[in-house]
ROFISE-786467 format. One record per residue (C-alpha): residue number from 1; residue in three letters; x, y, z. Coordinates in pm, whole numbers, plus 50000, padded with zeros to 5 digits. Last residue first. Example, Ala and Ser with C-alpha at 12.3 -4.5 7.8 and 13.67 -1.06 7.14 Angstrom:
BEGIN
    i   aa     c1     c2     c3
    2  SER  51367  49894  50714
    1  ALA  51230  49550  50780
//
This chain:
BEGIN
    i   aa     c1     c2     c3
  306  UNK  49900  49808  49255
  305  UNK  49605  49838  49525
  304  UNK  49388  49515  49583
  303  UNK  49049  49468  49570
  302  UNK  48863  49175  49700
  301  UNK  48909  49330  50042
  300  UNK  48617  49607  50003
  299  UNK  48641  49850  50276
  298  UNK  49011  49895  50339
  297  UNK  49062  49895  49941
  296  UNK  48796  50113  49914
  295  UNK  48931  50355  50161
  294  UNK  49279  50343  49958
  293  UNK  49107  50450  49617
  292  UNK  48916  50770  49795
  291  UNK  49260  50892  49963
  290  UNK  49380  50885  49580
  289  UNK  49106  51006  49503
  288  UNK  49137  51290  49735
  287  UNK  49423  51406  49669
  286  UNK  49405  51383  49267
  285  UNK  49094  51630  49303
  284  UNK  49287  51827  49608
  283  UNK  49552  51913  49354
  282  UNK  49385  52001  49044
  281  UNK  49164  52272  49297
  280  UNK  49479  52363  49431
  279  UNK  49615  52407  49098
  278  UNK  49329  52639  48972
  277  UNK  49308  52838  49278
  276  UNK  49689  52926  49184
  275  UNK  49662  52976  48814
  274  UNK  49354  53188  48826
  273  UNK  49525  53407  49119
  272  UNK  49835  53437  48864
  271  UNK  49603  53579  48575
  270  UNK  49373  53812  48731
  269  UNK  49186  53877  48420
  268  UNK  48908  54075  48619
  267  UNK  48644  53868  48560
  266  UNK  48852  53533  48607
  265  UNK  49000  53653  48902
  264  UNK  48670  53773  49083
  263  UNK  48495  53414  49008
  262  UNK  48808  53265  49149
  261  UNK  48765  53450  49464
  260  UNK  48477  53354  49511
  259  UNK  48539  52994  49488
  258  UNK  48849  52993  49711
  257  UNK  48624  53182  49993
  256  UNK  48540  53451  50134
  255  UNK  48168  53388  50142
  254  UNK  47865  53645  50046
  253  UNK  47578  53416  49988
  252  UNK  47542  53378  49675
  251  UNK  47914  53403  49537
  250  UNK  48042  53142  49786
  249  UNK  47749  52946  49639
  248  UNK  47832  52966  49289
  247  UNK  48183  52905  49364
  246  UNK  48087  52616  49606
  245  UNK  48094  52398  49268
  244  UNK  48501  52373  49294
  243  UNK  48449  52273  49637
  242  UNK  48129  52005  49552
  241  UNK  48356  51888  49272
  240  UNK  48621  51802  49474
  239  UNK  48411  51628  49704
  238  UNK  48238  51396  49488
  237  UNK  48549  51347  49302
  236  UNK  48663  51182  49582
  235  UNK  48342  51068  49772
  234  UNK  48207  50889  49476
  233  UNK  48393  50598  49496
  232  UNK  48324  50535  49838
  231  UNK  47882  50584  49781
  230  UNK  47941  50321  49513
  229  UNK  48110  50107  49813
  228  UNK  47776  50180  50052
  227  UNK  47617  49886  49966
  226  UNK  47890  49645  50090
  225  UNK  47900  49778  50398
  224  UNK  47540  49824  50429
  223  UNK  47456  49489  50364
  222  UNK  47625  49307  50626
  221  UNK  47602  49476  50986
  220  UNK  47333  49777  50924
  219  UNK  47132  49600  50638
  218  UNK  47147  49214  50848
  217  UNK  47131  49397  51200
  216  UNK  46826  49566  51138
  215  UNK  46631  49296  50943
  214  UNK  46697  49044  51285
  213  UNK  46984  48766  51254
  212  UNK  46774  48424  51206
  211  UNK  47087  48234  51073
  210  UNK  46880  48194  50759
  209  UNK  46921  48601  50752
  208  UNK  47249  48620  50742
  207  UNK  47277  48306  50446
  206  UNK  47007  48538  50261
  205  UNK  47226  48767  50316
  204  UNK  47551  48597  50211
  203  UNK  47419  48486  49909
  202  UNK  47325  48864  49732
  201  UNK  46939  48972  49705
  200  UNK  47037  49244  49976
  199  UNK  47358  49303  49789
  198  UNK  47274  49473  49430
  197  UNK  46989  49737  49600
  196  UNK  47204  49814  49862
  195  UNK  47467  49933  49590
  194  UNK  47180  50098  49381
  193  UNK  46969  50244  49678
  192  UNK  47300  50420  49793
  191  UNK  47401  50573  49442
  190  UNK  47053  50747  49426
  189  UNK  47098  50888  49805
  188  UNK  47410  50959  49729
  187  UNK  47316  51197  49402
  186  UNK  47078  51317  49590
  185  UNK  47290  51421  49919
  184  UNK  47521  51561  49664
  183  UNK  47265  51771  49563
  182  UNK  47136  51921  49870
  181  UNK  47518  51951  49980
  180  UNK  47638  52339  49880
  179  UNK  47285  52506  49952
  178  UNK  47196  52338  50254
  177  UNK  47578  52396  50384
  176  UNK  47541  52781  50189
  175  UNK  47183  52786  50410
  174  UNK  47361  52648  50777
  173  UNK  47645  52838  50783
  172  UNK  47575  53173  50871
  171  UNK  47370  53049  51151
  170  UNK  47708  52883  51268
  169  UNK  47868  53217  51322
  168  UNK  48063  53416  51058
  167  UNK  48021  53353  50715
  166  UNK  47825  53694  50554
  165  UNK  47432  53614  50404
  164  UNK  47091  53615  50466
  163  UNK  47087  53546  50793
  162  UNK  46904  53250  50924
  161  UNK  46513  53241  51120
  160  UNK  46371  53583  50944
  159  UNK  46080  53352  50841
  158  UNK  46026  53544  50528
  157  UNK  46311  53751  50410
  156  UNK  46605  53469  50587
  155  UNK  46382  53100  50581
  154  UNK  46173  53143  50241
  153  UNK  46358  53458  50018
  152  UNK  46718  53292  50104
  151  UNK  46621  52945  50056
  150  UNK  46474  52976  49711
  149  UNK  46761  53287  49655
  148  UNK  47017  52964  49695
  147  UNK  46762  52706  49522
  146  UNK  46808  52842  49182
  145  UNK  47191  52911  49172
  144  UNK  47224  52541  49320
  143  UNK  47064  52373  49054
  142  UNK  46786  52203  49136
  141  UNK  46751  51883  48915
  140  UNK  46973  51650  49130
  139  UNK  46757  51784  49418
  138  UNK  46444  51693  49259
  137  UNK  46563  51344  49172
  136  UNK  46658  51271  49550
  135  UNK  46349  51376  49661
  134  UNK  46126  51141  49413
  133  UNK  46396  50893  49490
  132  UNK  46283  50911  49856
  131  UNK  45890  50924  49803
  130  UNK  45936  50668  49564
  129  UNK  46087  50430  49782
  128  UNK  45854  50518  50080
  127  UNK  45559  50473  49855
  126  UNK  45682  50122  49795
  125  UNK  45846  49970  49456
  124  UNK  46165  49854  49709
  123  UNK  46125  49913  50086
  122  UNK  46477  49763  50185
  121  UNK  46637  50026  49863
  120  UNK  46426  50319  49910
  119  UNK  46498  50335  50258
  118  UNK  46906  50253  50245
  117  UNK  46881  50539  50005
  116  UNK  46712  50817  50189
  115  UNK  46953  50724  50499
  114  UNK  47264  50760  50300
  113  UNK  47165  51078  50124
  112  UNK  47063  51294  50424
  111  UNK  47366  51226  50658
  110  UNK  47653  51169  50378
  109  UNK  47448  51522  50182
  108  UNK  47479  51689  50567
  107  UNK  47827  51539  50606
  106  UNK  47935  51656  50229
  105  UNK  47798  51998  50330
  104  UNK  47986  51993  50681
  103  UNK  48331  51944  50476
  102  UNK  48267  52159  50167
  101  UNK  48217  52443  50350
  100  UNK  48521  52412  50617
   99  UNK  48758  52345  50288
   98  UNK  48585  52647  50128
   97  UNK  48692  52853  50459
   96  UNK  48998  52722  50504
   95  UNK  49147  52747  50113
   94  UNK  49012  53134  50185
   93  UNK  49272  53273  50390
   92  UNK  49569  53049  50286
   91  UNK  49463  53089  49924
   90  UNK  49480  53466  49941
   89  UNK  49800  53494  50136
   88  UNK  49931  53257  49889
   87  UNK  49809  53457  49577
   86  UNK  49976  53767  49684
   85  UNK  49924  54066  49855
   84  UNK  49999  54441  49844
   83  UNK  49710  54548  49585
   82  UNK  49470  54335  49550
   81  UNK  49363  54314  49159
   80  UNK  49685  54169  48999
   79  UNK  49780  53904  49243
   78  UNK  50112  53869  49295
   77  UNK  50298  53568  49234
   76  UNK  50241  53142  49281
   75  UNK  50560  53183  49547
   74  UNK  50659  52772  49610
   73  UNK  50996  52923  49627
   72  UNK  51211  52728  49382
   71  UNK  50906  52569  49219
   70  UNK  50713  52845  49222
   69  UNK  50924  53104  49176
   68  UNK  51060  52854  48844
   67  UNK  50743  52804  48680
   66  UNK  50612  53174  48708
   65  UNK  51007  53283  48570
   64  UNK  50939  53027  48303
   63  UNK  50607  53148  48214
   62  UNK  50655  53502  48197
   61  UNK  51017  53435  47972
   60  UNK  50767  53208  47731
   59  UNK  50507  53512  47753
   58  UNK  50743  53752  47613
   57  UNK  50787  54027  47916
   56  UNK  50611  54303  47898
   55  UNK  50412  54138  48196
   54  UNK  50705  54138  48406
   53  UNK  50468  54295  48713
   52  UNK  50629  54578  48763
   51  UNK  50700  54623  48395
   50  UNK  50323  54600  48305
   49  UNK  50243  54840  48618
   48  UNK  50508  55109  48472
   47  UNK  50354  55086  48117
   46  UNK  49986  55125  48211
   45  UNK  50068  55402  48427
   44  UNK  50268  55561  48118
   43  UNK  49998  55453  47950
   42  UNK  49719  55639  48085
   41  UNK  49476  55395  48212
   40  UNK  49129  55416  48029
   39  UNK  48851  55419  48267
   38  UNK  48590  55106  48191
   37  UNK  48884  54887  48334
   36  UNK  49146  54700  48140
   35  UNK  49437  54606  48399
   34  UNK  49437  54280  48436
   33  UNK  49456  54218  48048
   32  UNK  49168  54195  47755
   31  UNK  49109  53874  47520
   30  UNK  49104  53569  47681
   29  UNK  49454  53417  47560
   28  UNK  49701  53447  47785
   27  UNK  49447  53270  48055
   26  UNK  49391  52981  47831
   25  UNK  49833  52943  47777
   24  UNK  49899  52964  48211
   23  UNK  49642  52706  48239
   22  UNK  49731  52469  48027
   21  UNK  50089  52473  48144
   20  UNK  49961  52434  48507
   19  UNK  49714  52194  48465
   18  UNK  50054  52000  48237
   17  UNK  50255  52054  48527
   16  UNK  49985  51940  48818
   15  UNK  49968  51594  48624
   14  UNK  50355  51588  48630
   13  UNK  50381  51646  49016
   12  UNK  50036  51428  49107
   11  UNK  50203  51114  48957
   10  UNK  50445  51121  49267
    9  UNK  50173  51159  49514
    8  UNK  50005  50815  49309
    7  UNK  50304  50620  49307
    6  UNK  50409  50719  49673
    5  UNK  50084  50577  49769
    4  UNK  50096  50261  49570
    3  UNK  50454  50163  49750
    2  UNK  50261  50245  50060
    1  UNK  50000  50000  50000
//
């Protein structure tokens, strides 16, 4: 297992290079430059803040010297739009706050998903089952730009129970959670009534239940182990995709974090931030499936890690 491991956290390295490479040419070629705003910038300004920045530089020279502070240094650069700080101090501010966002929304989708599909699989073709995949398939086909004001207008300019937006007590938290996980949790909840669905008419439980072990025990004990691998695989990219998806959110409802800021960079042509929230994003996708691919292999002991 470890030798598989260090294969995997080596691949990362040349996976990140070519994100990186990619990256760095899509962002050089959006039309416009960090610096275009409605006001024209005289261009002795505009000069001085291209030299200052070494973006008169020929755009091979730009990406070598990106390539080599941030190998050398691990410095991803200034950022373009906020004056006086750079892309680390950005991503170390905001890389906890989407990390804290995506955590408790993929244990409220874990928490609301898991349960809806362990119903609809043991009561199979019953009102409960279509009650819960009835749920699950209107929260796969709610975006999450369409239920945020949903939730906002019902339980913050109706109810007055949550604030509208801002991140800074747990009331904050609990709409962009809603918000960020309500799909997950119905994507789980479908992927959870499939596995279950495959091992309660499997050999060994019928052979659980001969031994007269009650209902509860044989889903909670035998079946939901198994049904629950599906659920396993998903988690990585599950994850990473519920981050990079918090954007929207983040946006919403007022967040600082990674996702917001992103939207910000790309509107304003902020080409280093782009590049760094883009490689931590590429980074925590490999990360986690590679985390992903050893919990199945701890879970499941038919398969084996190479």
């Amino acid at each position: 297992m470890i030798g598989f491991i260090l294969k995997r956290l080596l691949a990362i390295i040349p996976t990140l290079l070519i994100v990186a490479t990619l990256v760095f040419i899509m962002v050089r070629l959006v039309p416009g430059g960090p610096f275009d705003v409605e006001r024209k910038v005289p261009e002795e300004v505009l000069k001085a803040l291209n030299e200052k920045y070494r973006l008169d530089d020929p755009v091979l020279v730009q990406y070598k010297d990106w390539l080599f502070d941030l190998v050398t240094k691990g410095d991803l650069g200034p950022t373009f739009r906020y004056p006086n700080r750079t892309v680390n101090e950005i991503i170390a501010l905001s890389l906890p706050v989407s990390m804290t966002l995506g955590f408790f929304a993929m244990i409220f989708a874990l928490a609301v998903g898991v349960p809806l599909g362990v119903i609809g699989a043991v009561r199979q073709n019953t009102w409960k089952d279509t009650l819960a995949m009835a749920a699950a398939m209107l929260g796969v086909s709610v975006p999450r730009f369409v239920l945020a004001p949903i939730l906002v207008l019902i339980f913050s300019l109706n109810l007055y129970w949550l604030p509208v937006a801002r991140w800074e007590t747990w009331r904050h938290m609990i709409l962009p959670i809603i918000c960020s996980g309500l799909s997950t949790a119905a994507y789980i909840a479908r992927l959870t009534r499939g596995g279950m669905l495959e091992v309660i008419h499997s050999d060994f439980i019928r052979t659980a239940r001969a031994k007269g072990l009650s209902e509860r025990q044989v889903i909670v004990k035998h079946a939901l182990k198994g049904g629950l691998l599906p659920v396993v695989s998903y988690l990585g990219p599950g994850f990473s995709a519920m981050l990079v998806g918090s954007l929207v959110v983040e946006k919403i409802f007022n967040i600082p974090g990674m996702g917001r800021y992103f939207v910000e960079a790309a509107t304003n042509r902020d080409y280093n931030l782009v590049m760094g929230v883009m490689l931590v994003y590429g980074f925590l996708l490999m990360f986690f499936n590679t985390v992903v691919d050893i919990a199945y292999a701890l879970i499941d002991p038919r398969v084996e890690l190479k």
